[in-house]
DONU-672906 format. One record per residue (C-alpha): residue in one letter; x, y, z. Coordinates in steps of 0.001 Angstrom, whole numbers, padded with zeros to 6 digits, always signed. Layout:
BEGIN
aXYZ ...
//
This chain:
BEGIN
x-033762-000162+019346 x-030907-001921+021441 x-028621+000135+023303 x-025170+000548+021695 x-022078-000989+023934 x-019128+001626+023784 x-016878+000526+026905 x-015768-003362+027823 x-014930-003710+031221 x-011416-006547+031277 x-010390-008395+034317 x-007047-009533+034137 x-007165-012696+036227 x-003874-011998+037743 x-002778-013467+041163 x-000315-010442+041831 x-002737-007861+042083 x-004522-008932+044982 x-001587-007739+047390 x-003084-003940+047974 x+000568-002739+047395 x+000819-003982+043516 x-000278-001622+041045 x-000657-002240+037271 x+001568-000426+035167 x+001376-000029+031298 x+003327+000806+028277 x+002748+000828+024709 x+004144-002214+022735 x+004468-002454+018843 x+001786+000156+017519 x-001576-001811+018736 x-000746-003593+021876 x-000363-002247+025416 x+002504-004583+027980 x+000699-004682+031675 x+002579-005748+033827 x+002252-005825+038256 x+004539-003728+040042 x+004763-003455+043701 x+005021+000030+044904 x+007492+000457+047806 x+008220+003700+049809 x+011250+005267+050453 x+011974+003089+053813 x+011252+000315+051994 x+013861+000776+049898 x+016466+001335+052509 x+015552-001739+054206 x+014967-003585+050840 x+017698-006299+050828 x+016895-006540+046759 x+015847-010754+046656 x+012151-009960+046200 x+011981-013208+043638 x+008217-013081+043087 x+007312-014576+039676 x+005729-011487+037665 x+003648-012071+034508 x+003820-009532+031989 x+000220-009197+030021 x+000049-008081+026038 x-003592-006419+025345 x-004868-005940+022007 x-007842-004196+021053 x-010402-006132+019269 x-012768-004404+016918 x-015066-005594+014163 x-013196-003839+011911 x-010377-006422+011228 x-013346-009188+011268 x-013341-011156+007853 x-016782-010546+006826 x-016639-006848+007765 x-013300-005798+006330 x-014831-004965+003133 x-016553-001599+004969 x-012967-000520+005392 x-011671-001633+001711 x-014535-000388-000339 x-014818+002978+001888 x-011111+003981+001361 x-011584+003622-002652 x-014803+006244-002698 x-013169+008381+000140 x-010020+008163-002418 x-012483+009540-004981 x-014008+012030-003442 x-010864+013839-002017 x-009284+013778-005594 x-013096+015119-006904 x-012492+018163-005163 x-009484+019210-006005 x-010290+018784-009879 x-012363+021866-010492 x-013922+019485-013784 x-015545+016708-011640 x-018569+016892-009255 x-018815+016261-005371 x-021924+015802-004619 x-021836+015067-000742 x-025672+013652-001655 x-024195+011311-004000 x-021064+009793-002046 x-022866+009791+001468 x-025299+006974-000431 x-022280+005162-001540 x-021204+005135+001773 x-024750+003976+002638 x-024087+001412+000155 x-021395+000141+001618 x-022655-000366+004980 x-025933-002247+003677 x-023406-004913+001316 x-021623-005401+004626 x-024758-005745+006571 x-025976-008263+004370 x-022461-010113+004188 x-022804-010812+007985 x-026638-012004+007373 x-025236-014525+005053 x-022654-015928+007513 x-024517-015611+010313 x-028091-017398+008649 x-029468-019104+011940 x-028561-015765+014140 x-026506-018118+016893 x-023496-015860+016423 x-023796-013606+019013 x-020533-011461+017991 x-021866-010846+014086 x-025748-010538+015746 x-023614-007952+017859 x-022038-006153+014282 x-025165-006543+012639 x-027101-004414+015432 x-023822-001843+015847 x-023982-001180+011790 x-027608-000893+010903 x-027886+001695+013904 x-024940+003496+012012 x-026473+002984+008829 x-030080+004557+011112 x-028206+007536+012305 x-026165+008359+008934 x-029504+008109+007251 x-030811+010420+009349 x-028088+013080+009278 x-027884+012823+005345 x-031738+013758+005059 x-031658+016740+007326 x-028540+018299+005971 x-027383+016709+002807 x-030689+016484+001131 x-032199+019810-000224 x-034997+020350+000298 x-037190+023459-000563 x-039333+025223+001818 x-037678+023100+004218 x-040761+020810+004838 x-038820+017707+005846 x-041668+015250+006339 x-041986+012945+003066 x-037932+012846+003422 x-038437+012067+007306 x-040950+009029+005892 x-038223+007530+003318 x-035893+007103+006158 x-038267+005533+008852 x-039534+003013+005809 x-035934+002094+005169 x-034764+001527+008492 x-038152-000188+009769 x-039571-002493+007885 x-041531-004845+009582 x-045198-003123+008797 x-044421-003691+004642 x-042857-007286+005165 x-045922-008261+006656 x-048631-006463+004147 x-046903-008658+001840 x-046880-011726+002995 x-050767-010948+003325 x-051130-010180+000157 x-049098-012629-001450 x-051100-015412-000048 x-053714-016281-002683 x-054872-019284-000549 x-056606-016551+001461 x-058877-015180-000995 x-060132-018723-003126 x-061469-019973+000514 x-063867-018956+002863 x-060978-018178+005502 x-061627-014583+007032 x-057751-012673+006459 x-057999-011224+009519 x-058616-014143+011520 x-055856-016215+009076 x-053027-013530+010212 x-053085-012693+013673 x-050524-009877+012584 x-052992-008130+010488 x-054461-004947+012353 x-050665-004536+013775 x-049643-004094+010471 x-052550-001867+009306 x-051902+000415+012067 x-047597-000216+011658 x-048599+001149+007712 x-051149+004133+009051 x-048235+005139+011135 x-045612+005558+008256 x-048010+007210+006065 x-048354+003853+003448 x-052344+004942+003034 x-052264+003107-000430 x-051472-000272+001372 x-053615+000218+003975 x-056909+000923+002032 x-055815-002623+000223 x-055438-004468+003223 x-058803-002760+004572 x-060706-003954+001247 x-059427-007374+002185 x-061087-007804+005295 x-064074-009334+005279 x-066374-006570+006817 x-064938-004473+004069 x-068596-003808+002503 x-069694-002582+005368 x-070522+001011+006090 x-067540+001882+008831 x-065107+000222+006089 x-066530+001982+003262 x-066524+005330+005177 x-062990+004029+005968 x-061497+003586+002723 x-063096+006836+001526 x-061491+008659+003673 x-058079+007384+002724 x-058877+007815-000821 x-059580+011271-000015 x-056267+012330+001779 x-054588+015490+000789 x-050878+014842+000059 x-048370+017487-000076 x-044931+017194-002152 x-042629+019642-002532 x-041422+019166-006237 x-045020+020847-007435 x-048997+021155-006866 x-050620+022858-003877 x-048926+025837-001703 x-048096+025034+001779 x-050923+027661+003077 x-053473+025683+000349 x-052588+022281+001425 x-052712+022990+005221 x-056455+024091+004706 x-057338+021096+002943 x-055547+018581+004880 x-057344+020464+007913 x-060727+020058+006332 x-060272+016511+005229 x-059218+016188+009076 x-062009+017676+010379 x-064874+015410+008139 x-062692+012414+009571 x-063076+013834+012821 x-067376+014624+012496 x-067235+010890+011511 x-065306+009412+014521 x-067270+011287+017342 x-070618+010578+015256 x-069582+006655+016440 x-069271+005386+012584 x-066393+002779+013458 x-067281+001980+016895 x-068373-001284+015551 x-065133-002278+015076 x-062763-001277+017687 x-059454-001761+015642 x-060726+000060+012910 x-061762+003197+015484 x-058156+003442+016385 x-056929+003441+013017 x-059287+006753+012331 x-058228+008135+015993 x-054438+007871+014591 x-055856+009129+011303 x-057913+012166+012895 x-054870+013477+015063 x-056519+012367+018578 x-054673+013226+021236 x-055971+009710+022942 x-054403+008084+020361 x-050681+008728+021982 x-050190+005694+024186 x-051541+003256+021233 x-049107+005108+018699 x-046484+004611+021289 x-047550+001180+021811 x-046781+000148+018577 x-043813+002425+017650 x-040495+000476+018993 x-038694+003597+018982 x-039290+007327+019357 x-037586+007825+015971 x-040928+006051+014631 x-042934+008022+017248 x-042116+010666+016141 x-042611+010790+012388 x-045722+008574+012953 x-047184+011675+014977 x-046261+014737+012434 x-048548+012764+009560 x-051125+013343+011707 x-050615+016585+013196 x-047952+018709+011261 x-047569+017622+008104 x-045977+020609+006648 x-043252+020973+010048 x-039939+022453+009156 x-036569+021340+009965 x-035890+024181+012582 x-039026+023173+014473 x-037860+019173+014729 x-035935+019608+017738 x-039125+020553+019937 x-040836+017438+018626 x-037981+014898+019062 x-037444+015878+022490 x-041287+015460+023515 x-040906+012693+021741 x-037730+010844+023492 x-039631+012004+026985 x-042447+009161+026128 x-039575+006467+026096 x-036893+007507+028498 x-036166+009757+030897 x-033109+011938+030627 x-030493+009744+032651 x-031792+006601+030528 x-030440+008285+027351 x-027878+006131+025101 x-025631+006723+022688 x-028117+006755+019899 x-030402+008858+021576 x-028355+011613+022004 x-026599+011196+018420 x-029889+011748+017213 x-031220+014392+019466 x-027844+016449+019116 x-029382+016341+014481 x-032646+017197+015214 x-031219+020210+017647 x-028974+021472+014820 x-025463+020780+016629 x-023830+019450+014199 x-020295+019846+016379 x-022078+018132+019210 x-022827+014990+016809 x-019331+015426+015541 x-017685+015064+019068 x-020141+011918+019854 x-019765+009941+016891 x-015904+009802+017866 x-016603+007023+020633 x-019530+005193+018910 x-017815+001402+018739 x-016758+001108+014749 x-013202+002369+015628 x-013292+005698+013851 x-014967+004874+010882 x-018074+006393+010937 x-017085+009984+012087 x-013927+009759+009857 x-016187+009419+006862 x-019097+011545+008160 x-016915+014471+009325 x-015125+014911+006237 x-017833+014508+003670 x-019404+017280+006376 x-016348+019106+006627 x-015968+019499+002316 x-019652+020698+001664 x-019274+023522+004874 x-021857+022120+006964 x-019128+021283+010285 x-016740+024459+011160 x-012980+023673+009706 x-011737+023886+014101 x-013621+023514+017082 x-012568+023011+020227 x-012229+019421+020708 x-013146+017164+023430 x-009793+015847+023794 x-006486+017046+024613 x-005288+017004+021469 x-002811+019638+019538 x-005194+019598+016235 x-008761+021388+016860 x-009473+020316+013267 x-011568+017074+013416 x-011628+016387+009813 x-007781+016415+010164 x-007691+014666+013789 x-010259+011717+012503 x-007993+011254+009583 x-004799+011044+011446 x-006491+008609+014006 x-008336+006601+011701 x-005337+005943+008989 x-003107+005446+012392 x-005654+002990+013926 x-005708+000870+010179 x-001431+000986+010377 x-002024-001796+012698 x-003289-003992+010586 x-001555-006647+008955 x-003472-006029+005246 x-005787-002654+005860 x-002297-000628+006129 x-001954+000293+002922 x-006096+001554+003495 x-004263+003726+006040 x-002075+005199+004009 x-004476+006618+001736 x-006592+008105+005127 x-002860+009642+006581 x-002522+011278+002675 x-004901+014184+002900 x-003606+015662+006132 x-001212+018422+006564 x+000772+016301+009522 x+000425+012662+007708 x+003607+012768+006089 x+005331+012867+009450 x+003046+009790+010713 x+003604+008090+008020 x+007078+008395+008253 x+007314+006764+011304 x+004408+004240+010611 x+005843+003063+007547 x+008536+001963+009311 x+007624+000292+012157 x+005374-002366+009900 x+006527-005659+010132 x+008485-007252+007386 x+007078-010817+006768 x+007711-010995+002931 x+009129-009580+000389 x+006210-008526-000956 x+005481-006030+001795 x+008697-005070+001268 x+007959-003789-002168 x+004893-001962-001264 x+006268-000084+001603 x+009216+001148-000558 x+007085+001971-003355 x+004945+004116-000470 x+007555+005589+000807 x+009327+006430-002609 x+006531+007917-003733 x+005858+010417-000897 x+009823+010712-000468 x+010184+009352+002831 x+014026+008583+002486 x+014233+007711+005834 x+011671+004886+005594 x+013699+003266+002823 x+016828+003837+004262 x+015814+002053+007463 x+013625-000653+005654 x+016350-001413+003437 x+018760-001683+006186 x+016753-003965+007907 x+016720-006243+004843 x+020235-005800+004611 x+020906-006750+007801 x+018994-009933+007459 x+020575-010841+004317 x+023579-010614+006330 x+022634-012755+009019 x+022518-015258+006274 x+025728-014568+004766 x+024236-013108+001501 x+026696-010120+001407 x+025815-009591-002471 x+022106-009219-001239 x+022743-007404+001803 x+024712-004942-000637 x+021928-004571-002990 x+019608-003142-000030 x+022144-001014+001033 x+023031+000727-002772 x+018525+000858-003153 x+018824+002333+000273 x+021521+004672-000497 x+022749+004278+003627 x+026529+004832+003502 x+027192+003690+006760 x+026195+000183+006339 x+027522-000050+002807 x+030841+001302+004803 x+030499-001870+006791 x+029496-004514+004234 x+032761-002608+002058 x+035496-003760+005231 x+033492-007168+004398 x+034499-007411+001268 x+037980-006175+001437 x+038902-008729+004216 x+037515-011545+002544 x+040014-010201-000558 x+042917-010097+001971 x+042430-013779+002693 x+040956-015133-000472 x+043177-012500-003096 x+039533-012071-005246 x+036317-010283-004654 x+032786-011779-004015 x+029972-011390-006346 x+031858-009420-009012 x+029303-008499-011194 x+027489-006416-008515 x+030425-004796-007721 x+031129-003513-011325 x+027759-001853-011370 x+027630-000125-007732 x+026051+003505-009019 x+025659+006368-007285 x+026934+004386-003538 x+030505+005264-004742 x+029347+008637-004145 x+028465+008897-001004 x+030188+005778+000646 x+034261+006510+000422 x+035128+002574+000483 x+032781+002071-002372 x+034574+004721-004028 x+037753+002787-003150 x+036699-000638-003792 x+035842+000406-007421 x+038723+002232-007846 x+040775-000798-007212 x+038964-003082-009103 x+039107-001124-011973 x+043367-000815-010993 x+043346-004781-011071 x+041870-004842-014505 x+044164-002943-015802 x+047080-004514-014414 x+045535-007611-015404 x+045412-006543-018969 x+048974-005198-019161 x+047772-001594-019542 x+050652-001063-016584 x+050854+002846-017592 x+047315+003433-016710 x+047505+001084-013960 x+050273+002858-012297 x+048044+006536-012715 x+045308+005032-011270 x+047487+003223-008213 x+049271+006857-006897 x+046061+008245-007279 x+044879+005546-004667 x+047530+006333-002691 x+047162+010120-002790 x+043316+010356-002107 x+043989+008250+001048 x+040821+006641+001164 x+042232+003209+001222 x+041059+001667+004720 x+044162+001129+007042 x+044000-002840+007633 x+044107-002937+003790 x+047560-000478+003305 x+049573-003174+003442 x+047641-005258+000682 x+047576-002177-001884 x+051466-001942-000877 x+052347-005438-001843 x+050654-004444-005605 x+053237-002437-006324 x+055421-005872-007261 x+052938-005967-010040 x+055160-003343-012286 x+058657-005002-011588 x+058607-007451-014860 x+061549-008125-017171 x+061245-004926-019246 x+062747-002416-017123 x+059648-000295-018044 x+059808+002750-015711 x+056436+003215-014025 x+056850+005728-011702 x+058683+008615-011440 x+060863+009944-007778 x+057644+011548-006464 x+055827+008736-006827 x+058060+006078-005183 x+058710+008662-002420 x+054837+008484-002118 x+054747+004864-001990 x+057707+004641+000209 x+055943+007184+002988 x+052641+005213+002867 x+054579+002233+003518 x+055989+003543+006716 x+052546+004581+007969 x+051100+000869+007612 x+054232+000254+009605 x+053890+002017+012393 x+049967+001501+012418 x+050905-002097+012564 x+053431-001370+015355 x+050296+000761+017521 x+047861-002557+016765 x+049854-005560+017051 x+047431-007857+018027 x+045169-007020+014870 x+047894-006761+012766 x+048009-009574+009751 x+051592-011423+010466 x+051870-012546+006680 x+051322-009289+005483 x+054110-007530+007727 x+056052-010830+006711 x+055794-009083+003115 x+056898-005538+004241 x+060703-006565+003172 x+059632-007551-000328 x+058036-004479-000951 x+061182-002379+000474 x+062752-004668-002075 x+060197-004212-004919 x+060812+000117-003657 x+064071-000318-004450 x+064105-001889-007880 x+061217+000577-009355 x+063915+003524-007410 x+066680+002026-009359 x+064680+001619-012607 x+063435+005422-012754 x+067222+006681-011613 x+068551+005011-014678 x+065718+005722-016710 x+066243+009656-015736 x+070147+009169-016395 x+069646+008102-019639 x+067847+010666-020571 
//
């Protein structure tokens, strides 16, 4: 088993460090990068005598993390986990559906061998040395997962553990069954004279690879292939394999019944080996010493066991074959002791050792660092955390404010995929089923780039969902803004309405009113006729629609109305103060050659006032005053005069 890498050591090849008085300093930049950049650190009398030219060039270093994660060929682990983690979160909260942790921890399984085999396919000749790298890092995940799913997902009744403990060692290490079948396979073999034995060089390491994970029925065909196999120490042999008790747990003999047999069969094996029956054949006499439990058959079990995982299932055949779970941990860590000592531990080691000893928080806090970026303690912890095997809190290894790790994996694994250009929206789902994700995402949402409009759509429809107003009021003010940039006001208008922000619709509203002021029409009428709830909450919207609907009914003669809706302008006061003298100057509009009286003394006293206001405003800001519109004020005071005129004589005659 190779030893897991968690930590990189970087050099930044940076000519300003060597000076002993430079220090590297770091900040956070976007969501994913770190800035480094030198700084010199100066005391306090170098500061008074500091004359402030220190012109030495600086460089300023971006870091980025790299994981395997975002890799092409093993971004699928991330897709196709979020959909079944998706699944199984909505599973239990529907009362209806099942959650069996069995069930989805195989799917995960599942998911890790597809991937596994995706990098085998790219990587064919093995010269790859970063996927030969995510090839090792996932198959010991898939090793350790395994392992952790058979001693506390599986049930298993009477808690003998040992034919589940087999299933995972013949998964994970295959190389004793690859080889009995390209023995077997090869007919060429058995039409010729050619001994098998002496045509495979490999073939007692695989008889004694198949002893060792309990494959007896492959082993007794390999042995009746060899070409001594009618002689008396291979008959005896085979016999005795034929002959071997096996226990399962689903039905036939009682622990207490089995373990008498098995010790009996045991014991003729033994009476047979120390009688000298397969001393003829030396290979064959340490197949039956591995067989009959000798204990000087340690260092050649050892010897052919490439890990103490494999030691030490290989060993319980042969000498416990009914151990329970609770009595695994004294076994593992004899067996570890064969292969390392306690300061040669690595990460898998003591992943595995922390299972077999039944601290399940200890795993927990370990699998954090393993190098997958979160994902395999995200997934494990909460499929642990929803069938009750992991406490809800524990104190955590970190200084962090949430001693929930189901929660805290969550929030840093859905933060972690934020990053990501495409696996965001996988985030999302991850920052969904925590109590504090809404606030993450929140802020999240809205720091993702915007490179297309696409994006666009999905982060709104995100954040519209989950009602993060914010979100789209900032996304679709950045929008805006860049519509602006490229004089698209009608655009930049449309992001402000679906963004409901009042203040920028405020601004993109003075926009359009000064382009009326010089051009006497409006821009992109038709959005402006259908503005909807902005006129709410944005008072020059509320103008601006006011007017235009004034100016259509001036335009269609309907003057009465027209005038109704023109005090009311002037009343409400909402009208923006460069624009006073514009709405003034409409009040020419109802001097025509009827004599129709429009407005009654109140009125044209409330016109007249409003016109001294813009006056004087114009007076206090001169120099952004319009000169043609204060050119006009005399033609209104004229207009004033007629429409005071016209209602005197229209109140005299009556």
């Amino acid at each position: 088993m190779s030893k897991t890498i968690v930590y990189d050591t970087l050099s930044i090849p940076d000519p300003s460090f060597i000076d002993d008085e430079v220090k590297m300093l770091g900040s956070w930049f976007g969501m994913s990068n770190i800035c480094v950049f030198p700084t010199k650190m100066s005391t306090l009398s170098d500061n008074k005598n500091s004359s402030g030219d220190d012109k030495t060039e600086r460089n300023i270093i971006h870091l980025k993390l790299k994981t395997m994660l975002f890799d092409p060929k093993v971004r699928q682990l991330v897709n196709e986990s979020s959909g079944v983690f998706q699944e199984l979160q909505t599973n239990v909260d529907d009362p209806t559906k099942s959650t069996d942790a069995l069930y989805y921890s195989r799917k995960y399984r599942a998911i890790l061998s597809t991937c596994i085999l995706a990098i085998d396919r790219s990587n064919p000749d093995k010269t790859n040395e970063t996927y030969n790298q995510y090839k090792m890092l996932l198959h010991n995940l898939q090793l350790i997962w395994h392992l952790c799913e058979v001693l506390y997902l599986v049930t298993v009744p009477g808690d003998t553990i040992l034919n589940n403990l087999l299933d995972w060692i013949k998964m994970h290490y295959e190389n004793a069954e690859n080889q009995a079948s390209v023995i077997t396979e090869n007919k060429i073999a058995y039409l010729t004279d050619e001994h098998i034995e002496e045509k495979f060089t490999f073939y007692w390491d695989t008889v004694i690879g198949l002893v060792l994970q309990g494959n007896i029925d492959t082993t007794r065909m390999l042995l009746s292939n060899h070409s001594q196999s009618d002689t008396e120490p291979f008959i005896h042999a085979i016999k005795i394999l034929k002959s071997m008790p096996t226990y399962s747990i689903y039905g036939g003999l009682p622990i207490a019944e089995y373990t008498s047999r098995f010790k009996g069969w045991q014991s003729s094996a033994k009476a047979k080996l120390e009688c000298g029956v397969f001393l003829s054949d030396s290979n064959l006499n340490n197949v039956m010493k591995i067989i009959c439990g000798d204990p000087d058959a340690i260092n050649l079990i050892r010897s052919h066991c490439s890990t103490w995982f494999q030691f030490l299932v290989a060993q319980l055949i042969y000498t416990d074959p009914t151990v329970k779970k609770h009595s695994l941990s004294l076994y593992a860590h004899r067996s570890v002791s064969k292969y390392y000592e306690e300061s040669e531990y690595n990460h898998m080691d003591t992943l595995a050792l922390d299972l077999f000893d039944g601290d399940l928080e200890g795993f927990v806090k370990k699998l954090k660092s393993y190098p997958d970026s979160g994902w395999s303690s995200t997934h494990l912890t909460n499929l642990l955390h929803l069938c009750d095997k992991i406490e809800p809190e524990f104190e955590m290894s970190e200084a962090v404010e949430n001693k929930n790790p189901n929660e805290q994996y969550l929030l840093d694994y859905g933060t972690f995929l934020m990053t990501h250009h495409s696996l965001w929206q996988a985030g999302v789902t991850y920052l969904d089923y925590c109590s504090a994700g809404k606030g993450y995402l929140s802020v999240l949402l809205s720091k993702l780039e915007i490179t297309s409009d696409l994006r666009v759509s999905k982060i709104l429809h995100y954040a519209t969902a989950r009602r993060l107003h914010n979100v789209v009021s900032s996304v679709c003010k950045v929008k805006g803004m860049l519509s602006l940039q490229k004089s698209r006001i009608g655009e930049a208008l449309c992001w402000a309405i679906r963004g409901q922000d009042s203040a920028f619709a405020t601004h993109l509203g003075d926009l359009y009113l000064k382009e009326y002021v010089k051009s006497g029409c409006f821009a992109n009428p038709d959005i402006l006729d259908n503005l909807g709830s902005i006129v709410v909450t944005c008072d020059r919207f509320m103008f601006i629609g006011k007017y235009i609907q004034f100016l259509k009914l001036a335009l269609d003669k309907k003057l009465n109305e027209a005038a109704l809706l023109y005090i009311e302008l002037l009343r409400s006061n909402i009208c923006p103060e460069y624009f006073r003298l514009t709405l003034l100057m409409d009040v020419l509009m109802f001097i025509d050659d009827s004599k129709e009286c429009y407005f009654n003394i109140t009125d044209i006293s409330l016109i007249t006032m409003r016109l001294d206001d813009a006056i004087m405003e114009s007076n206090e800001n001169n120099e952004t005053s319009d000169q043609f519109l204060l050119s006009q004020v005399e033609k209104i005071r004229q207009g004033i005069v007629q429409l005071l005129s016209i209602s005197l004589l229209k109140k005299k005659i009556v």
